[in-house]
C-alpha positions in Angstrom: 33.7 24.5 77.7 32.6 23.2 74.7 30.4 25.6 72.2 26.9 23.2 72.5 27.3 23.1 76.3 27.6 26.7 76.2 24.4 27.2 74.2 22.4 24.8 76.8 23.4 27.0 79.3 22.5 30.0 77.1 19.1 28.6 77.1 18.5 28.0 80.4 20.0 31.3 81.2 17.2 32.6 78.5 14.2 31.0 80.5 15.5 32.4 83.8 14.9 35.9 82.9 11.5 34.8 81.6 10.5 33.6 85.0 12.6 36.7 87.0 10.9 39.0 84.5 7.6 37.4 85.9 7.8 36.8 89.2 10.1 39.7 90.1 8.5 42.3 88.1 5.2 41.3 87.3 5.7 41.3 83.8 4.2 37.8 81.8 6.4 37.8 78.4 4.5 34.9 76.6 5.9 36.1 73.4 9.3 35.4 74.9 8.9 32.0 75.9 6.6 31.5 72.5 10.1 32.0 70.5 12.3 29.9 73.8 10.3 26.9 72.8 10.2 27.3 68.8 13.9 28.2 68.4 15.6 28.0 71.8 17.5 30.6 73.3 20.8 31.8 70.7 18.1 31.9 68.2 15.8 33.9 70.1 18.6 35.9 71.3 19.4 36.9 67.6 16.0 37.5 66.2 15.6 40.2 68.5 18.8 41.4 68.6 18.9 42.1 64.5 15.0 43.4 64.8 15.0 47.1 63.5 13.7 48.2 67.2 13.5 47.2 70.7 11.3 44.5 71.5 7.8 45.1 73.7 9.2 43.5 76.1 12.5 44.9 76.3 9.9 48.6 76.7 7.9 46.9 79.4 10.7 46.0 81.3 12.5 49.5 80.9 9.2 50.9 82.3 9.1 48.3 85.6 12.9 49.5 85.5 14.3 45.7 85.2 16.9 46.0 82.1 18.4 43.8 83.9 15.9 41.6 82.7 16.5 41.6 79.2 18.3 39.6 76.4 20.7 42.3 76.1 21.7 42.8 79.7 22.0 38.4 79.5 24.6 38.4 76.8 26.9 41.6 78.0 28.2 38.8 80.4 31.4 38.0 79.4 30.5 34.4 79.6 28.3 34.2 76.2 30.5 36.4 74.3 31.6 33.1 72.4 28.4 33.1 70.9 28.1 36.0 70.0 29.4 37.8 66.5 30.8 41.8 67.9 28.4 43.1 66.2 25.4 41.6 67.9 27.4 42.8 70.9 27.4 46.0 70.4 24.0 46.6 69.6 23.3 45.1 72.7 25.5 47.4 74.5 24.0 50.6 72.7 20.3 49.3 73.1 21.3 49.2 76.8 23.1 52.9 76.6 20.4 54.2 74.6 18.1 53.5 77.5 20.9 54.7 80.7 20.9 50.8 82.0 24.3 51.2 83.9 26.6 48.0 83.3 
């Protein structure tokens, strides 16, 4: 699959957990899709990846117990590793750890 299809998918896959994260766990991140529509998702994905702390919404949805919901649960699948440097991976992994998600 070819890197730009990859990232479409990326994006999609980034506006699905918006709307799970809403209708599945009550949780409106308008925020989120703010920075879906300004930078799309690999973007978005990296901004709050590289921030210094976990996101508010990243909290909220540890407190409705839905990690599952997050950008850092998303891109542990091995299917957007491509797009992803191993560093960004791992602080993924240990944001998730940090917090007992079990993946």
């Amino acid at each position: 699959m070819a890197i730009e299809e990859l990232e479409r998918e990326f994006d999609m896959a980034m506006l699905n957990i918006y709307k799970r994260a809403y209708d599945e766990a009550g949780y409106n991140a308008a925020r989120f899709l703010q920075m879906l529509r300004e930078n799309r998702g690999l973007e978005t994905a990296r901004i709050l990846l590289h921030a210094s702390n976990v996101s508010d919404g990243y909290t909220a949805l540890w407190e409705r117990g839905r990690l599952d919901l997050t950008v850092e649960a998303l891109i542990i699948d091995e299917k957007w590793h491509p797009l992803f440097s191993k560093q960004e991976l791992e602080i993924a992994r240990r944001r998730l750890k940090e917090y007992h998600y079990i993946f």
